[in-house]
N, C-alpha and C positions, 0 to 999 in steps of 0.2 A: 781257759781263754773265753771271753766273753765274746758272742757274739748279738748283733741285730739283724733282723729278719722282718723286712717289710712288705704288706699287704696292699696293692691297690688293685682298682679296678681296669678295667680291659678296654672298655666302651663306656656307657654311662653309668655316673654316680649321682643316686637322689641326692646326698650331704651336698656335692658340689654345688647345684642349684638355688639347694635352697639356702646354703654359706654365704654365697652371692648374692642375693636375694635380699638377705638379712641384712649384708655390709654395705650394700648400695644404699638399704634405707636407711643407715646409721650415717650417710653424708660421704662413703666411701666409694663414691661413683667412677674415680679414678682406676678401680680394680677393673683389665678385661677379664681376668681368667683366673682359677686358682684351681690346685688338686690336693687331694689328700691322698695320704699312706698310714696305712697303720703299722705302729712297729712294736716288734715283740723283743728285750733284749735278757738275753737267754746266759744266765751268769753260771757255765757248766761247763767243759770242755767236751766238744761232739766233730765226731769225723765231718767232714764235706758229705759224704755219703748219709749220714742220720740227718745233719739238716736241712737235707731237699726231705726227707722223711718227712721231718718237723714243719717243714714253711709247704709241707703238701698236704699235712694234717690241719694246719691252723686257715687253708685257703681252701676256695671254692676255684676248684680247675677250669667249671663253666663261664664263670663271669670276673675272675680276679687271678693276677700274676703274683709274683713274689722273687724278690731278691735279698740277699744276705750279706752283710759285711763281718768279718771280725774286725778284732782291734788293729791291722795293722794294714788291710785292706783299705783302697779308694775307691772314690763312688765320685760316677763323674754324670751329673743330669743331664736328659736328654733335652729337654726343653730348660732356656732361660727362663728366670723370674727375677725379679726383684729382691723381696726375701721371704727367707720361709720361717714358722713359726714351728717350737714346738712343743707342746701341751704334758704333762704327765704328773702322777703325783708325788707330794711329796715321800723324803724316807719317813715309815710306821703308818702310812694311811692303806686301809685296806683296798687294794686292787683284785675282787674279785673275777675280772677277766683273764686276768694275769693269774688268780689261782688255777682256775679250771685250763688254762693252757697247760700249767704245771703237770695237772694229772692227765691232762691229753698225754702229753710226753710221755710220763714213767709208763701211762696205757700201753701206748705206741710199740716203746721199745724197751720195757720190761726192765726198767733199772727207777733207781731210784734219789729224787735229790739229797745231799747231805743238806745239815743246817744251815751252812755258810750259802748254798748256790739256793739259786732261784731264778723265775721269772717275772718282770716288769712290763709295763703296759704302756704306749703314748702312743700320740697322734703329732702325723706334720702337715703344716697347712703350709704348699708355697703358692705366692699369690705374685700375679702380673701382673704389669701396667706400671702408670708413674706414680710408684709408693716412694713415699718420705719412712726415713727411720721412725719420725714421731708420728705418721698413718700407723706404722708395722706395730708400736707400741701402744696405740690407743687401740688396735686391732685387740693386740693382746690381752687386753684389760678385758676386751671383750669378748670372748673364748675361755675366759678360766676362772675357778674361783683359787687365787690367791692361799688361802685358810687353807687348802686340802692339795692343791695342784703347785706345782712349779713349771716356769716357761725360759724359754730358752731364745732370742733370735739371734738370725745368722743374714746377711746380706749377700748377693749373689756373689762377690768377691770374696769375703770372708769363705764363703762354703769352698768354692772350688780351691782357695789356699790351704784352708783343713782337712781336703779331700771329703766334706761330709760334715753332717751334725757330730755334734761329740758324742761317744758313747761314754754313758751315765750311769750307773748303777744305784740307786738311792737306798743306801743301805743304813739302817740307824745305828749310828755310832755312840755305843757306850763311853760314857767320860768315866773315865776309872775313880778320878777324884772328885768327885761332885762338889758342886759349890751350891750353899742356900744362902739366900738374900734375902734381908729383910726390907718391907715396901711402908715406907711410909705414907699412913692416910691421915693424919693429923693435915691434913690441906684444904685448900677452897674448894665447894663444890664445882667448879669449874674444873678444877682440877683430876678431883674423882671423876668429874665425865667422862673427862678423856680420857683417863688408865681405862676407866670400862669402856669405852668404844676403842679403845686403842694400843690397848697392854699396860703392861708393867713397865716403865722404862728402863733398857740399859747403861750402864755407865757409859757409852760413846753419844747418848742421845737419842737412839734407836726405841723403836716400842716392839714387843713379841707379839703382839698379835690382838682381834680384839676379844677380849674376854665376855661381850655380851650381856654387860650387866648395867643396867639404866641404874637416876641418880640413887632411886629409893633403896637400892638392894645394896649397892656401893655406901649408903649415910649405916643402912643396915648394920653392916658389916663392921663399920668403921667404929659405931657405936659398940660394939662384942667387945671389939678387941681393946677401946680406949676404958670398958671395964677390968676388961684381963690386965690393963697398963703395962701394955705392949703391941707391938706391930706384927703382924703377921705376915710369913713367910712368903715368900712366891711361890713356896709348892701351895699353902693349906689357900692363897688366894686363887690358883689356879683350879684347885679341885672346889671349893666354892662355886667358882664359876661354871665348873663342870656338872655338877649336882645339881646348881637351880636353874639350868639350861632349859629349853625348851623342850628340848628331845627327851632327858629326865624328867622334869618333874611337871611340866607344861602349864608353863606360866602364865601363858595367855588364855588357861581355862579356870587358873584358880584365882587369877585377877579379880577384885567388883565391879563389874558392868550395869551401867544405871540401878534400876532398883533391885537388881540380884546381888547383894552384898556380899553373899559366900562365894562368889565367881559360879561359873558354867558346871566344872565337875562336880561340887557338893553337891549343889542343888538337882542339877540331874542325871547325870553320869553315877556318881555313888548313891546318891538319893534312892534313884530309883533300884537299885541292888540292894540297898537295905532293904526297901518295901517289900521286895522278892522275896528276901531271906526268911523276913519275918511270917509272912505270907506260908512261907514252905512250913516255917517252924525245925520240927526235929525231921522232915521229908531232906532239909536241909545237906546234898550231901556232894 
């Protein structure tokens, strides 16, 4: 049985403030009021008794409460709102928060998750006043990043008819028969842009996401493959774009910047570790 276990505060919350704060200056002056909860959704079977355990472990008794739903429980708000949003990551992104609750738990009460169960991380933001569906969604745009996160909205009718946000498990589902696709780059540069700012397109017209690759690395690429005289797949395009990411290979320091033609890291980043090295000689170690 999966259950959710949500965290709010008692009295004041700095987030609220400063949520509001933020969405008034983004044109959202419409908002009086909004709260957050943090939710934990706990994909394990545990008594009622272990998860006041658990939602006493994961809160602070002095300044924050906690309530729990399983799957077949209603949750009915104390206070109306308009609607509430809610934020968490996608399935395969790491939710480091969500691990260390994990091993809060096995700590706690001495047992341990199998493969299949785990725990997940989100936040709900419901927000008062006279919000438009398309406020709640331009809201959303603005609380998540897309790439890593998934959002959810619910309208204060929708919620009390569902009894509750939905409980979610984002778990990454293996496709037993995998499918490879070949992407054709023989196209206009216009065209390469967009797959790099935009994905690989799917057959319904849909793009997977953006791959991050400006024109040069895209004509790049395109050039390899129109050697190979062949197209390359959506995995070897995907992992391309993985490797000459920023986070890999940092592109923005081996770029040429005016007169440093080797970019940032040759010239001083490795540069200077050569000098070192050399400097040490065989001290070198």
């Amino acid at each position: 049985m999966t259950t959710r276990i949500g965290i709010f505060s008692k009295d004041f919350d700095v987030r609220v403030a400063t949520r509001l704060k933020r969405l008034h200056s983004l044109g959202f002056e419409n908002i009086s009021d909004l709260w957050i909860i943090d939710r934990y959704t706990v994909d394990k079977n545990f008594s009622e008794k272990d998860l006041k355990i658990i939602a006493s472990a994961l809160s602070n008794p002095v300044t924050q409460n906690f309530i729990f739903r399983t799957e077949t429980s209603q949750v009915t708000p104390k206070k109306k709102f308009a609607y509430v949003i809610e934020i968490g990551f996608l399935p395969g992104v790491t939710d480091n928060v969500a691990h260390t609750a994990k091993e809060i738990i096995e700590d706690k009460l001495k047992i341990k998750f199998a493969d299949s169960e785990s725990v997940y991380t989100s936040q709900v933001t419901f927000l008062k006043g006279n919000v438009s569906k398309s406020d709640a969604q331009k809201i959303t745009l603005s609380l998540h990043n897309p790439l890593i996160q998934r959002s959810h909205i619910k309208s204060y009718q929708e919620f009390i008819q569902d009894g509750g946000m939905d409980i979610i498990v984002p778990k990454v589902k293996i496709v037993k028969k995998p499918q490879v696709d070949l992407v054709n780059l023989n196209v206009t540069d216009e065209e390469l842009v967009k797959i790099g700012k935009t994905g690989i397109a799917n057959s319904d017209g849909t793009r997977r996401g953006p791959l991050a690759l400006d024109l040069a690395f895209m004509k790049t690429i395109q050039k390899y493959f129109k050697n190979l005289e062949r197209s390359p797949t959506d995995i070897e395009l995907e992992s391309l774009a993985q490797t000459w990411s920023e986070h890999c290979k940092h592109t923005i320091f081996a770029n040429p910047l005016d007169e440093i033609k080797d970019g940032l890291y040759k010239t001083y980043i490795k540069r200077a570790t050569e000098i070192i090295r050399k400097t040490k000689v065989k001290k070198d170690v």
